[in-house]
C-alpha positions in Angstrom: 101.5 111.7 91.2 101.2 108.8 89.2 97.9 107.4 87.3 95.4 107.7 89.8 93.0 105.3 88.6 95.3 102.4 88.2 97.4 102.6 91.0 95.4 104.9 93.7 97.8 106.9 95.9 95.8 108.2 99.0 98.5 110.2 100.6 96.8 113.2 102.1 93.4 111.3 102.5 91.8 111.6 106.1 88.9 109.1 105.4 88.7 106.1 103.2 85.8 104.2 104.1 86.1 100.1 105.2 84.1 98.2 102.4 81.7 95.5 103.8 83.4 92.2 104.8 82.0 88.9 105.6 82.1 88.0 109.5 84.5 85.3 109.2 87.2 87.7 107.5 86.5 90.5 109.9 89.7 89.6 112.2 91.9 89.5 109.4 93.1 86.1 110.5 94.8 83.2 108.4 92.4 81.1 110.0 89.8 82.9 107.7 90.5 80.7 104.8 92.3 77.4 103.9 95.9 77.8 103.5 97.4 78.1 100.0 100.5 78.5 98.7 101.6 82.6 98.9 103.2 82.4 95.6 99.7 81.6 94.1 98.3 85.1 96.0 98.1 88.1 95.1 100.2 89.4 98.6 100.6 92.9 99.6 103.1 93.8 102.3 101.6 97.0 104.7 104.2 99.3 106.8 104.2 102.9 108.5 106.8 105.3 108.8 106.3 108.2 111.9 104.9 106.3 114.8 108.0 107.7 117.0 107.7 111.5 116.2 106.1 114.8 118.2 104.7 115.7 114.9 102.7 115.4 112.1 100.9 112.3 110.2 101.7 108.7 110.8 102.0 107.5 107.0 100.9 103.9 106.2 101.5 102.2 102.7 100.8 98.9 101.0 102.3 97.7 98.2 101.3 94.3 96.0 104.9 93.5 93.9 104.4 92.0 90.7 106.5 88.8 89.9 107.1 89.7 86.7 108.7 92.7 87.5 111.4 92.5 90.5 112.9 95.5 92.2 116.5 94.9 93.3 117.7 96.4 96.8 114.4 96.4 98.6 115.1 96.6 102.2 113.8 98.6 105.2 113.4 102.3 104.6 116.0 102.8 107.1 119.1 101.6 106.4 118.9 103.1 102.8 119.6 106.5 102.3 117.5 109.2 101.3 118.8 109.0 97.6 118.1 105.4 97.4 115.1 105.4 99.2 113.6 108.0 96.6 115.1 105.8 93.0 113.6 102.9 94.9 109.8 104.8 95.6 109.6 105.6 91.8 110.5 102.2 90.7 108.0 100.3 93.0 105.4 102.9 92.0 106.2 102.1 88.1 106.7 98.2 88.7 103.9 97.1 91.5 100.4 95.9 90.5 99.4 98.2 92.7 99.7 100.0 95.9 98.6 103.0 97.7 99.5 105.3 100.6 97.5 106.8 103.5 98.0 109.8 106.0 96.3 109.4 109.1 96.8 112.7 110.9 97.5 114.6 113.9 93.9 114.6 115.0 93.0 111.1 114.9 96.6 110.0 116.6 95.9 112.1 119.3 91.8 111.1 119.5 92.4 107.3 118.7 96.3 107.0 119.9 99.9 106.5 117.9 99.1 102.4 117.8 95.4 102.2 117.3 95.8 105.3 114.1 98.8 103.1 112.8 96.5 100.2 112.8 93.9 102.1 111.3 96.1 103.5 108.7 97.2 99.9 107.8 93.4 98.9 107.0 92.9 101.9 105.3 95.9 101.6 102.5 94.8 97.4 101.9 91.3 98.7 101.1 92.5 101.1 98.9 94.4 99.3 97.1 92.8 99.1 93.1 93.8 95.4 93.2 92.5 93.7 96.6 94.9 91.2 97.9 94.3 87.5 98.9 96.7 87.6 101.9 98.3 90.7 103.7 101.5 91.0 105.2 102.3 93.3 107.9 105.2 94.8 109.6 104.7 94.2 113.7 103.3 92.1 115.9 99.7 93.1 115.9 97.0 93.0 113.3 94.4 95.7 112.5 90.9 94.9 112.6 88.2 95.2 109.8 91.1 93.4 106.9 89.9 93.1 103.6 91.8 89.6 103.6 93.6 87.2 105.5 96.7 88.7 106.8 100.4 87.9 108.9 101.8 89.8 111.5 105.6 89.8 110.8 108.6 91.2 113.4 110.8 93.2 111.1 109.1 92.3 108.3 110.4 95.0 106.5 114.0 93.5 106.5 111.8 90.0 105.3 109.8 90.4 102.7 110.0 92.6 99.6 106.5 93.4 99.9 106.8 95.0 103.0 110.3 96.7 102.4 108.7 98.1 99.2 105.7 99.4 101.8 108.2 101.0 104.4 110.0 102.7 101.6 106.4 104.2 99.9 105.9 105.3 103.3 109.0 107.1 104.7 109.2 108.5 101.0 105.6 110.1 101.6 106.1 111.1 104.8 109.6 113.2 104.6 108.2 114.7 101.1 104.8 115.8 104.0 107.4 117.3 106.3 109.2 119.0 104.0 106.1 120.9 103.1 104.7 121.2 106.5 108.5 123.3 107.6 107.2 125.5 105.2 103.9 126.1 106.8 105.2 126.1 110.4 109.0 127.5 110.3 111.6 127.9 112.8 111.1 124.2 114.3 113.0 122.5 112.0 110.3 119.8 110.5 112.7 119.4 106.8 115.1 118.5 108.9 114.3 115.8 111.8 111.3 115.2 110.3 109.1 115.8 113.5 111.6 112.9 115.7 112.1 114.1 118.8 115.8 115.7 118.7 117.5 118.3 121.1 117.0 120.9 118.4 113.4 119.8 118.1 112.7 120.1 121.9 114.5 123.2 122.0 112.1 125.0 119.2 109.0 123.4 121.2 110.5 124.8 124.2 111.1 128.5 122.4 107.9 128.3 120.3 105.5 126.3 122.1 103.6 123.7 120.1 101.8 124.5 117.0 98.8 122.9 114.7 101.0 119.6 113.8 102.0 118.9 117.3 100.9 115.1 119.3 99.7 117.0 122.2 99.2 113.4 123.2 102.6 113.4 123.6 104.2 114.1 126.9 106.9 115.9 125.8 104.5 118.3 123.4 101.6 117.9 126.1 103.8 119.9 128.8 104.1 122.9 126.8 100.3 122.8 126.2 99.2 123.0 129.9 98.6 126.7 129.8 97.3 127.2 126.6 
């Protein structure tokens, strides 16, 4: 991992606890503060990578670029290959002001739901971030509440704005590198591979194995092998 105390990476954290924000930033909303100019702000872009799968965490990331240090070939995390996305992690780990990356697990997914845990994953990484932002930019169309700052909702954001490409990359980097170790905890479904996505090969192993520990059972297709357990 890299230095923990200057640029905080959370991945593998269940809890990181909101801090205490006035009642007129609660929201999150532009409308928070007067409008300034983004290139005066410190601005961090927020994605997640693993809302679609049957399995394991969703993992969120945020990621605050510095100017003075750009990072060519940012993009969305999925039009670049592995190889790329991997050079890319290390050198937006080296070059941002800051950034950090949250797992928000099984558990909470299925207790809270895939949308509301991705929204609470997104709150999570901005507070944790060693630098707070002035203005947060976020892949989607919804906000999370409880926002340490003002903050944009963007549709394919990711494909936009560096800050959030450089988020979506920290994130799908994280979250394959969590799969990868989890196949080795739970073998014979095939988690190094798809990743936890829901492929023929995939349903097949649910269908041979039944679910285990890391399995959405608020998932229909995992929830259907769970009916008799």
């Amino acid at each position: 991992m890299s230095d923990l105390a200057a640029k905080p990476d959370a991945v593998g954290a269940r809890f990181i606890a909101p801090g205490s924000l006035p009642a007129a930033e609660k929201d999150g909303r532009d409308e928070s503060r007067p409008c300034e100019d983004d290139a005066d702000l410190l601005v961090a872009g927020v994605d997640e990578a693993g809302r679609g799968p049957l399995a394991g965490p969703v993992v969120v990331a945020a990621v605050i670029l510095d100017p003075a240090r750009p990072i060519a070939g940012l993009a969305d995390s999925k039009v670049l290959s592995p190889a790329r996305r991997e050079q890319l992690a290390i050198e937006i780990r080296e070059c941002a002001l800051a950034f950090s990356v949250i797992e928000v697990g099984v558990a909470e997914i299925d207790e809270l739901n895939i949308l509301q845990a991705s929204l609470l994953g997104m709150s999570r990484a901005l507070h944790a971030l060693a630098t707070p932002p002035r203005l947060a930019l976020i892949d989607g169309n919804k906000l999370p509440r409880a926002l340490p700052c003002p903050a944009r909702a963007i549709v394919d954001g990711d494909a936009l704005e560096p800050a959030i490409g450089a988020a979506s990359i920290l994130a799908k980097v994280a979250r394959d590198a969590r799969m990868r170790e989890l196949d080795g905890q739970f073998p014979g479904y095939g988690f190094a591979v798809h990743k936890g996505y829901p492929t023929a090969a995939h349903r097949a192993a649910l269908e041979r194995l039944g679910p285990c520990a890391q399995h959405r059972r608020s998932f229909a297709p995992v929830r259907q092998h769970t009916l008799f357990e």
